[in-house]
C-alpha positions, 0 to 999 in steps of 0.5 A, a space after each residue: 823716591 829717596 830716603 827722607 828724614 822725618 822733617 822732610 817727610 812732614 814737610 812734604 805732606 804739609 807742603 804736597 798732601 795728594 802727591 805724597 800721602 799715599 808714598 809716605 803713609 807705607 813710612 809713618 812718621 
């Protein structure tokens, strides 16, 4: 997965929580 800002991060946890919470928990915001 690319490098994503802290808006896209938060925006895809809101918007896809079970296809990005495991990847995106490793990066907190």
């Amino acid at each position: 997965m690319r490098q994503l800002g802290n808006e896209e991060k938060a925006a895809l946890l809101l918007a896809s929580p079970d296809e990005d919470a495991n990847e995106l928990s490793q990066s907190p915001i």
